[in-house]
C-alpha positions as a Markdown table, in Angstrom:
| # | Residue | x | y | z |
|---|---|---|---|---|
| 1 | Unk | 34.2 | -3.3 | 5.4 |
| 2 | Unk | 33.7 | -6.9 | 4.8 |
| 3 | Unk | 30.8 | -7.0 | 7.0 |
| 4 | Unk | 29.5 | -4.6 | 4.9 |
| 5 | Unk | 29.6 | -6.5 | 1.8 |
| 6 | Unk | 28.3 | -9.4 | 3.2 |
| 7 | Unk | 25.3 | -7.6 | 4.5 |
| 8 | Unk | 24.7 | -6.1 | 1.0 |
| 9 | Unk | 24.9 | -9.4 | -0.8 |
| 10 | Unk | 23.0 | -10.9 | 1.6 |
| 11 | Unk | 19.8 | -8.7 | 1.6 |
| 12 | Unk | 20.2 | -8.8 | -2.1 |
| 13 | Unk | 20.0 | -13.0 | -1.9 |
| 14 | Unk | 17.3 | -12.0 | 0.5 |
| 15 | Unk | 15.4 | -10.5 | -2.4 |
| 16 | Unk | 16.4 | -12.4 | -5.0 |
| 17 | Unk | 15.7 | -15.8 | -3.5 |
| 18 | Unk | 12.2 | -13.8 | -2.3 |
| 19 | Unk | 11.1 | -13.5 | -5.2 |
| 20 | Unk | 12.5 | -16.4 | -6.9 |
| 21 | Unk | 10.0 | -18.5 | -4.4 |
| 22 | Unk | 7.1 | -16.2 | -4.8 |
| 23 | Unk | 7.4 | -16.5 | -8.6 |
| 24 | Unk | 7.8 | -20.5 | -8.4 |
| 25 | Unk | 4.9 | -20.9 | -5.7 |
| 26 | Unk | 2.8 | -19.4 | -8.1 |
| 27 | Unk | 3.4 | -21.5 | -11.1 |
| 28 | Unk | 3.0 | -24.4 | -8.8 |
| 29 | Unk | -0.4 | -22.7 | -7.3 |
| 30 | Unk | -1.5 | -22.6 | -11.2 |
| 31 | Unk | -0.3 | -26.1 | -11.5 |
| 32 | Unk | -2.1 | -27.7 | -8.7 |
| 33 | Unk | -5.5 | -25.4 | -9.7 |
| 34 | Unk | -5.3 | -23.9 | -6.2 |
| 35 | Unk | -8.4 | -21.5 | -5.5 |
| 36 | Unk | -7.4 | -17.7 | -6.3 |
| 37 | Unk | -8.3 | -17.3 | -2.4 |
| 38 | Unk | -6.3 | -19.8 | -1.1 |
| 39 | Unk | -2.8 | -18.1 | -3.5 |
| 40 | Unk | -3.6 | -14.2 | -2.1 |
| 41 | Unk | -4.2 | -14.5 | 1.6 |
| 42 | Unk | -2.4 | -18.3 | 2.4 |
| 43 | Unk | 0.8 | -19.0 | 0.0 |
| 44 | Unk | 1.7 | -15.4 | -1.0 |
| 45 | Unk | 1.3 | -14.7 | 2.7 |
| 46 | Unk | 3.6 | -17.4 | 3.8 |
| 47 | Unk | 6.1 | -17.1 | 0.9 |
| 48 | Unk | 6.0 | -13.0 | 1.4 |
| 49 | Unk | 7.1 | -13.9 | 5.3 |
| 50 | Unk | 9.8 | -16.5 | 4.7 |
| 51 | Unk | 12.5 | -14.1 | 4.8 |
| 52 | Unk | 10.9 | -12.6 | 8.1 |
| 53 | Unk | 10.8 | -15.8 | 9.4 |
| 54 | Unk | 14.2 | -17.4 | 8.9 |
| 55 | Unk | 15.9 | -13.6 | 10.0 |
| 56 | Unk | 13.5 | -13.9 | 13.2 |
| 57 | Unk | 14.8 | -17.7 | 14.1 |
| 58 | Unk | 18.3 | -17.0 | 13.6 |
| 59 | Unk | 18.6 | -14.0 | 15.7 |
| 60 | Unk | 16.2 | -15.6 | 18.3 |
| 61 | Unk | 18.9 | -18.5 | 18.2 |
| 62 | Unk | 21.7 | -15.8 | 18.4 |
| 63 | Unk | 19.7 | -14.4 | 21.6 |
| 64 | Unk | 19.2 | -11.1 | 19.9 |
| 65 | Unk | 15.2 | -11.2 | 19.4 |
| 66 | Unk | 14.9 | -7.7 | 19.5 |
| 67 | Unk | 16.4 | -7.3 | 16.0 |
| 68 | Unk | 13.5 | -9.6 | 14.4 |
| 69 | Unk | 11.2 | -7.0 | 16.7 |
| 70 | Unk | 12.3 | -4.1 | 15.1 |
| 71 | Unk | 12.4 | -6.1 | 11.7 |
| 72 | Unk | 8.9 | -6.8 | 11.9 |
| 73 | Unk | 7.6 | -3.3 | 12.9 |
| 74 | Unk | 9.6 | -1.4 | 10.1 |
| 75 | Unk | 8.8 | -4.1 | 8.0 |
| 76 | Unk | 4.8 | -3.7 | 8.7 |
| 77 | Unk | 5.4 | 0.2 | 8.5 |
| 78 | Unk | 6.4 | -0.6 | 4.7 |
| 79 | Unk | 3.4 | -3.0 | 3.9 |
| 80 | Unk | 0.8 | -0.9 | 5.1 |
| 81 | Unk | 2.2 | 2.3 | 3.3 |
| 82 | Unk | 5.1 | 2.0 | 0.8 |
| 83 | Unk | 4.2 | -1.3 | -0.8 |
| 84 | Unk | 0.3 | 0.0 | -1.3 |
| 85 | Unk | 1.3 | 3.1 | -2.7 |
| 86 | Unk | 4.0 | 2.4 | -5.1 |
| 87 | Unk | 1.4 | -0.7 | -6.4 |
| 88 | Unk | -0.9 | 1.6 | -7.3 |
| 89 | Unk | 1.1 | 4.7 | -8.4 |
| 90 | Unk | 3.7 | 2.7 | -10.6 |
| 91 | Unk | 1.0 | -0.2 | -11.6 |
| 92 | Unk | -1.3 | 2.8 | -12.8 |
| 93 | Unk | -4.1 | 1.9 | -11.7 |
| 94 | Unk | -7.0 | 1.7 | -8.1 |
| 95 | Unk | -7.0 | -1.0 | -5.9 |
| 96 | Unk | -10.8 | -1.7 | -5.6 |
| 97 | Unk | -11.6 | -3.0 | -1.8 |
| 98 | Unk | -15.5 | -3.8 | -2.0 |
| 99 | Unk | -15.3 | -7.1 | -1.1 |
| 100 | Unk | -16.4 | -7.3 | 2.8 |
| 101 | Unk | -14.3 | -10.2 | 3.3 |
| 102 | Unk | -11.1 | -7.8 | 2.1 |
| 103 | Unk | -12.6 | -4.8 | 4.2 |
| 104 | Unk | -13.4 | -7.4 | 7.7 |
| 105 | Unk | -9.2 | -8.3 | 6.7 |
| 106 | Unk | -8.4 | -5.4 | 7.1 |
| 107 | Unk | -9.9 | -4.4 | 10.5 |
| 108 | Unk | -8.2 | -7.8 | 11.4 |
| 109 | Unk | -4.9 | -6.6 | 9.9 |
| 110 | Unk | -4.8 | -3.3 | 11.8 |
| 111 | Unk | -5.8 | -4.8 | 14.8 |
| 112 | Unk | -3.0 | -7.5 | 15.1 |
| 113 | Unk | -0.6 | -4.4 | 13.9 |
| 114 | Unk | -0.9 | -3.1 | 16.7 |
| 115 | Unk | -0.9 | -6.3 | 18.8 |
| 116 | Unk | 2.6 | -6.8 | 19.8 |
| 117 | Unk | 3.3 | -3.1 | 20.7 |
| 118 | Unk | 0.4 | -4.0 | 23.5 |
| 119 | Unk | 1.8 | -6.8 | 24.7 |
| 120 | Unk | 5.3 | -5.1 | 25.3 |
| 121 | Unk | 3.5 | -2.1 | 27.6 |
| 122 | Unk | 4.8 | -4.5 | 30.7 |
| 123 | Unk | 8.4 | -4.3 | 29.3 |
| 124 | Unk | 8.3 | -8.2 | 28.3 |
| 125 | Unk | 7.3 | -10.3 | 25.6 |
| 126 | Unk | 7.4 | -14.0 | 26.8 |
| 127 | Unk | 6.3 | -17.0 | 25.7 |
| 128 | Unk | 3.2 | -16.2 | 27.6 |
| 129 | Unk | 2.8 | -13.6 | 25.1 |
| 130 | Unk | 4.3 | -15.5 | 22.2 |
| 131 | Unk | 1.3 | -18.2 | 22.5 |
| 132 | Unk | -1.0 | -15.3 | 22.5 |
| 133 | Unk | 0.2 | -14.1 | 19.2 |
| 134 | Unk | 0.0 | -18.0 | 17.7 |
| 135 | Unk | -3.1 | -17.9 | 19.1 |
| 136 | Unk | -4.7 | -14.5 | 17.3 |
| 137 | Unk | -2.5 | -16.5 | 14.2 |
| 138 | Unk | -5.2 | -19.4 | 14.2 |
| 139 | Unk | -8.3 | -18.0 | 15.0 |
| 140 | Unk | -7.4 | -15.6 | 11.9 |
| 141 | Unk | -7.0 | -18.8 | 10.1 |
| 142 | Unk | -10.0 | -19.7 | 11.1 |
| 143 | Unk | -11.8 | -17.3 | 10.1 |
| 144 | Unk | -9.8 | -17.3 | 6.3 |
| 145 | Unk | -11.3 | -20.8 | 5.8 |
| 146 | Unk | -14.9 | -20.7 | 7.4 |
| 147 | Unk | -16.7 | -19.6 | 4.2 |
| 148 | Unk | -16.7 | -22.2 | 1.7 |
| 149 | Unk | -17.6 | -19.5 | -1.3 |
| 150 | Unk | -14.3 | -17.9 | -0.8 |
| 151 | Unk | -12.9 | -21.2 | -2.1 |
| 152 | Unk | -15.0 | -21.1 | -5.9 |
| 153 | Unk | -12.6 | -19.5 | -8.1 |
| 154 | Unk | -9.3 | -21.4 | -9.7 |
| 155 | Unk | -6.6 | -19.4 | -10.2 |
| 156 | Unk | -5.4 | -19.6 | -13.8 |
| 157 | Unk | -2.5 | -17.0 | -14.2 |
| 158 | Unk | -1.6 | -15.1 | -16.8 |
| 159 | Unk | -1.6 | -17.8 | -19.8 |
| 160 | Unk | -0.3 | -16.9 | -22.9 |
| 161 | Unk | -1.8 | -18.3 | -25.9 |
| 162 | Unk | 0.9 | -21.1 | -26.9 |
| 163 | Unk | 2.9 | -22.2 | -24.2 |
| 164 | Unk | 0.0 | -22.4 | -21.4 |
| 165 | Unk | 2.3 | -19.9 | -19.0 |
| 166 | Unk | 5.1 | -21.5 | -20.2 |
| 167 | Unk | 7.0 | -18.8 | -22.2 |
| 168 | Unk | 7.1 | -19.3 | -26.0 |
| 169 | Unk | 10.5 | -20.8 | -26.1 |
| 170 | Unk | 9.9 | -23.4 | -23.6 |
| 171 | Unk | 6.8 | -23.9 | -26.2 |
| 172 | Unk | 8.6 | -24.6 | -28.7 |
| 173 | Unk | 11.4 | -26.7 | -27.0 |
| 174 | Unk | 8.5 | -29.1 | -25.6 |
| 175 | Unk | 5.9 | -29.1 | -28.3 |
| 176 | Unk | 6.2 | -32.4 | -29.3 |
| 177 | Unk | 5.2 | -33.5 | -25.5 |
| 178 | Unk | 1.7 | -34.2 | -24.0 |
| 179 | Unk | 0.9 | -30.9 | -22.4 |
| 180 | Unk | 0.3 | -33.2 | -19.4 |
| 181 | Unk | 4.4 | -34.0 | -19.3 |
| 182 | Unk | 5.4 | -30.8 | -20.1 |
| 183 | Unk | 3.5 | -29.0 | -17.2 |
| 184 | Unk | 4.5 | -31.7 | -14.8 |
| 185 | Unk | 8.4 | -31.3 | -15.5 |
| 186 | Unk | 7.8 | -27.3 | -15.3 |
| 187 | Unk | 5.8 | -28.1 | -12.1 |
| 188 | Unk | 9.0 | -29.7 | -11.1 |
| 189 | Unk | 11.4 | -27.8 | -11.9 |
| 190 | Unk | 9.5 | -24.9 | -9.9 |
| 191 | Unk | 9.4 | -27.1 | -6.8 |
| 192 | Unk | 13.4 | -27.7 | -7.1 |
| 193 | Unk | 13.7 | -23.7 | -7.4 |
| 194 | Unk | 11.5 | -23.3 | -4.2 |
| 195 | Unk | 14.0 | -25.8 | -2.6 |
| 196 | Unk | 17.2 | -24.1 | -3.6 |
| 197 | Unk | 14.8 | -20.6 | -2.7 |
| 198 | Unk | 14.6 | -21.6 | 0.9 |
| 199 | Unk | 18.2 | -22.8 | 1.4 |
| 200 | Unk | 18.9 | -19.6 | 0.2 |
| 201 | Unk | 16.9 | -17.9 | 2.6 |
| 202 | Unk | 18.4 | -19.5 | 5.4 |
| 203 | Unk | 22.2 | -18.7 | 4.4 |
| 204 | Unk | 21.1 | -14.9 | 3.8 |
| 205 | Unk | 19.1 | -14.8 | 7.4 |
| 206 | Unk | 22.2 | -15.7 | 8.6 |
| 207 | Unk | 24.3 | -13.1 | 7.2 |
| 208 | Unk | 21.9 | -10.5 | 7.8 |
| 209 | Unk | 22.0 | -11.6 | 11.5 |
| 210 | Unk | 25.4 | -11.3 | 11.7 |
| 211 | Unk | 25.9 | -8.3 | 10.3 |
| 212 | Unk | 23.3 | -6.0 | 11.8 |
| 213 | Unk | 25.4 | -7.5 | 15.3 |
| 214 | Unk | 28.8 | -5.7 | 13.6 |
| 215 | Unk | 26.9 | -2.5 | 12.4 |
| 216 | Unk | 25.1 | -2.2 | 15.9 |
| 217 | Unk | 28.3 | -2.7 | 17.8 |
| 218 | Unk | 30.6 | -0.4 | 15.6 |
| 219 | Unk | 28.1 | 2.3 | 14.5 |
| 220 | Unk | 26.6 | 2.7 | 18.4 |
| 221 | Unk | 23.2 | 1.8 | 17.0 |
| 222 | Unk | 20.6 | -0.3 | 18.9 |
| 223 | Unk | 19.6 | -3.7 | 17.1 |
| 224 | Unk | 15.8 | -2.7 | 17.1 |
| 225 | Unk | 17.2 | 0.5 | 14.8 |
| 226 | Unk | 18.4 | -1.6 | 13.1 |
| 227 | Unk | 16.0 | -3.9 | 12.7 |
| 228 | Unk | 13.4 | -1.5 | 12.1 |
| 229 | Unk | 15.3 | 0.8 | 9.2 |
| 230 | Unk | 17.8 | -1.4 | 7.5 |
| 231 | Unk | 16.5 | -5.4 | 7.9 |
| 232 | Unk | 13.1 | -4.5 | 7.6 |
| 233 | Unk | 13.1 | -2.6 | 4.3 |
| 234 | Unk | 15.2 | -5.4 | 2.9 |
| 235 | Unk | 12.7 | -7.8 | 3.9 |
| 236 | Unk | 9.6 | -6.4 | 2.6 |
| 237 | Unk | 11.4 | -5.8 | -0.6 |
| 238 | Unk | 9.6 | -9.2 | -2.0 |
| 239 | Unk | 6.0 | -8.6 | -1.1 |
| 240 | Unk | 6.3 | -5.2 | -2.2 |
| 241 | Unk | 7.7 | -6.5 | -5.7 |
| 242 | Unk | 4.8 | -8.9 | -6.0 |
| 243 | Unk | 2.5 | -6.1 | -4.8 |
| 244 | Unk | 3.8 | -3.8 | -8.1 |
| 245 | Unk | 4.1 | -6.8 | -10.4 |
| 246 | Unk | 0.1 | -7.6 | -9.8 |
| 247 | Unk | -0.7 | -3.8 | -10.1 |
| 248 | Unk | 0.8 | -3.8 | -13.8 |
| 249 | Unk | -0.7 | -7.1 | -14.6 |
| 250 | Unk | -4.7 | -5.8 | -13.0 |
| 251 | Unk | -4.6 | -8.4 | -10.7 |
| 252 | Unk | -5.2 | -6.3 | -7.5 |
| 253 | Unk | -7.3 | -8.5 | -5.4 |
| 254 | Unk | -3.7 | -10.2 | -4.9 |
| 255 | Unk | -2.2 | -6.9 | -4.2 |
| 256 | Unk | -4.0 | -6.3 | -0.8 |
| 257 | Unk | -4.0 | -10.1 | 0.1 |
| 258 | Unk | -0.5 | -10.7 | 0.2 |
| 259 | Unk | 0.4 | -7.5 | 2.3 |
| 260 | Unk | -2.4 | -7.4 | 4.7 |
| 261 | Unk | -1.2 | -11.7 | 4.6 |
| 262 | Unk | 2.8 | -10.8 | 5.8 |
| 263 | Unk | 1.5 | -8.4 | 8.2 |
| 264 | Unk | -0.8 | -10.5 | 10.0 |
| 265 | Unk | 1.5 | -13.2 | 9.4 |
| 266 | Unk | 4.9 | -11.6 | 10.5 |
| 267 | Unk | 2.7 | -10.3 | 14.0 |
| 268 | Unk | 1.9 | -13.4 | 14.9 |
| 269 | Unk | 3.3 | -16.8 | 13.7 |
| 270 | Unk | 6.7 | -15.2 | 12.8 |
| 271 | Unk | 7.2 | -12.9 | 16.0 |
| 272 | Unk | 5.4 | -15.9 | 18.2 |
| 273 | Unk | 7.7 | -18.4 | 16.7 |
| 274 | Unk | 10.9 | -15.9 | 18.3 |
| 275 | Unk | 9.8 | -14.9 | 21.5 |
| 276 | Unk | 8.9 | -18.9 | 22.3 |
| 277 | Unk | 12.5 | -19.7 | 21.1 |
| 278 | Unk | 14.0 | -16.3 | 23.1 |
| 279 | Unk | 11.8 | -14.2 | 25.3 |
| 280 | Unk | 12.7 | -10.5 | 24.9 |
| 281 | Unk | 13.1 | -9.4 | 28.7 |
| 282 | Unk | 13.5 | -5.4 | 30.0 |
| 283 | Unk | 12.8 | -4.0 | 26.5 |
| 284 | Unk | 14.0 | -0.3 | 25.6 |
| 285 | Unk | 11.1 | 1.3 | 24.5 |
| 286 | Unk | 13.0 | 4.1 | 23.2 |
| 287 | Unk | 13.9 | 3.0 | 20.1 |
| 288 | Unk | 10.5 | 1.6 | 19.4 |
| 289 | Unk | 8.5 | 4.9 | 20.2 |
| 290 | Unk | 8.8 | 6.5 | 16.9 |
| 291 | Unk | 8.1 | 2.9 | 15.4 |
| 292 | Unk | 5.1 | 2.5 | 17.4 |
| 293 | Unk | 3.5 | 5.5 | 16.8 |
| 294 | Unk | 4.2 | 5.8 | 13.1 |
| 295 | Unk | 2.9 | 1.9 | 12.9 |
| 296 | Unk | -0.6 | 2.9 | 14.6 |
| 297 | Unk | -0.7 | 5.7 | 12.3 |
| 298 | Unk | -0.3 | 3.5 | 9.3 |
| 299 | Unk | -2.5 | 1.1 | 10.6 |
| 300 | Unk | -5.7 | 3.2 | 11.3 |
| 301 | Unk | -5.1 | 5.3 | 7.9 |
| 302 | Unk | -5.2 | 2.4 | 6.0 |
| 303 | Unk | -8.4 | 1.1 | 7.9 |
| 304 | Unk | -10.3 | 4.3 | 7.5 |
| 305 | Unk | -9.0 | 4.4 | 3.4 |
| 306 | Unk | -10.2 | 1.0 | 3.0 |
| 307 | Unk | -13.1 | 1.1 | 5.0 |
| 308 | Unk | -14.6 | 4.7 | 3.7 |
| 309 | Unk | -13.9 | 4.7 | -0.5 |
| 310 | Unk | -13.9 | 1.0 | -0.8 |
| 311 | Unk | -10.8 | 1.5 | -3.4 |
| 312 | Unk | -7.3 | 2.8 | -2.9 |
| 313 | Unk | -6.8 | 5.8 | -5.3 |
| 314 | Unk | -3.2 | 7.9 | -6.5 |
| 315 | Unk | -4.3 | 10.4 | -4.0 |
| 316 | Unk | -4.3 | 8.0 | -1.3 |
| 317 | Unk | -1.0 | 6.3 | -2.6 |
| 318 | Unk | 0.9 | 9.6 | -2.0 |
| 319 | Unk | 0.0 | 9.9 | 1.4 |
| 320 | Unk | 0.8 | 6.2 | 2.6 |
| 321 | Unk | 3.7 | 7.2 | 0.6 |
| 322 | Unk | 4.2 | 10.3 | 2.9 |
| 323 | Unk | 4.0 | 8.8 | 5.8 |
| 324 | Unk | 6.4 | 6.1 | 5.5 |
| 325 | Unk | 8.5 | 9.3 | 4.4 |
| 326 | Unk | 7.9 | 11.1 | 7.5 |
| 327 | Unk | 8.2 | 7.7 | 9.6 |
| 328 | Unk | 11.8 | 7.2 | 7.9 |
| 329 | Unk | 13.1 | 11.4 | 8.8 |
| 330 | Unk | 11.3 | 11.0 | 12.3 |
| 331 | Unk | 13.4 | 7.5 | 12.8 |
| 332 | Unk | 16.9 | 9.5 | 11.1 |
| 333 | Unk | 16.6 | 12.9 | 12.4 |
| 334 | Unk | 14.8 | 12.7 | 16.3 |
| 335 | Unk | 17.2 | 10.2 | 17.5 |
């Protein structure tokens, strides 16, 4: 029963602390007059992965890598169906995808998807295989930052008219400041809650880790079950709440960025980053199989949605919705 508790409180620090660092990285993005570019597909993908990331290294460290492999592929599943589909159903409105940098993203996206689930065909994933993925990691990089116009336009935030993004209350608390002050202590006081964010992150991974071992153990469920239904819906809890908070407030050319971002992200740097610590050796494919086929459905649905209307409609929303239902019933009812 304790175990329990802890693993509830933790995934909820998991959130919380998500979305605490999303929320500060953003002021600080504002702050610093990064490109609206640079904030979608680089620090919302980085911050959106965090969790992923510090789960992955504590249960590679634990020598349990498979549950960060299920984590990952459940938590992909929900990106590229769940998360789109509630953006645009509760945020009320289309994601528009005309931009052919966003459309050549997501051929990239659905591509390195699928990666990993290749690479375990010969019932490894090594480091061999681990600097393969680090590798598809930079030349996507590379790609991000060849075109200098994708780099043109500052992102500015949502600014209300007295406090500069501030809140009207901390308006009127530093009013008699230079604005230049006033955004600098803000800037810092972000920066201290992306600090306490992470160290946060790292307590929760921890907890999650340990828990998902008790719940395997006791319950007769394999890790990468685990992993793939539990730990991976509590991970992709953050992006998704960014994803719904940019719907409500129009800004959707963040909404795609960041979740095509964690997917690429998670498939390679995060998932490289564990098997190069521990190497998963004789995997199971079993409990992957429904995983793996749900995941290239999800994948090449949202390619062909993307790459055919050139915006994400409510009709479309309730059927990435759909299948991440049917994904979750396959997972529950065919085992």
């Amino acid at each position: 029963m304790i175990w329990l508790f802890i693993f509830i409180i933790s995934c909820f620090v998991l959130f919380w602390s998500g979305s605490k660092l999303i929320k500060g990285l953003i002021r600080m993005a504002r702050y610093l007059a990064l490109r609206e570019f640079v904030l979608a597909f680089f620090v919302m993908a980085f911050a959106g992965t965090l969790p992923n990331l510090f789960v992955g290294i504590n249960s590679a460290l634990h020598g349990i890598p498979q549950l960060s492999f299920g984590e990952i592929v459940g938590g992909n599943v929900i990106d590229l169906t769940l998360a789109v589909g509630l953006a645009i159903l509760i945020g009320g409105t289309a994601i528009p995808v005309r931009s052919k940098m966003v459309q050549t993203s997501t051929i990239f996206t659905a591509v390195i998807a699928v990666l990993p689930l290749v690479l375990i065909l010969d019932g490894n994933l090594g480091r061999g295989d681990g600097l393969i993925l680090l590798l598809a990691f930079v030349l996507y990089i590379f790609w991000l930052f060849s075109k200098e116009e994708r780099f043109r336009k500052v992102y500015k935030g949502n600014r209300n008219e007295h406090g500069h993004g501030l809140g009207f209350i901390d308006f009127l608390r530093n009013r008699k400041e230079p604005k230049s002050i006033r955004h600098f202590k803000v800037f810092l006081k972000d920066l201290g809650n992306v600090i306490v964010s992470l160290a946060l992150l790292s307590v929760a991974s921890w907890g999650v880790v340990q828990s998902a071992q008790v719940f395997s153990n006791a319950l007769n469920i394999g890790l990468p079950i685990v992993g793939i239904l539990i730990v991976g819906l509590g991970n992709a809890l953050p992006e998704t709440y960014f994803a719904i908070i940019s719907a409500r407030k129009r800004q959707t050319w963040l909404i795609l960025g960041n979740l095509m971002g964690s997917v690429i992200v998670c498939a390679t740097l995060v998932l490289g980053i564990v098997v190069l610590i521990s190497p998963i050796r004789n995997i199971d494919f079993s409990p992957f199989a429904i995983a793996r086929i749900f995941l290239i459905i999800s994948a090449v649905f949202f390619l062909i949605v993307v790459r055919t209307d050139q915006k994400i409609t409510k009709k479309e929303a309730f059927l990435l919705i759909g299948i991440y239902i049917l994904f979750l019933l396959a997972e529950i009812f065919l085992k």
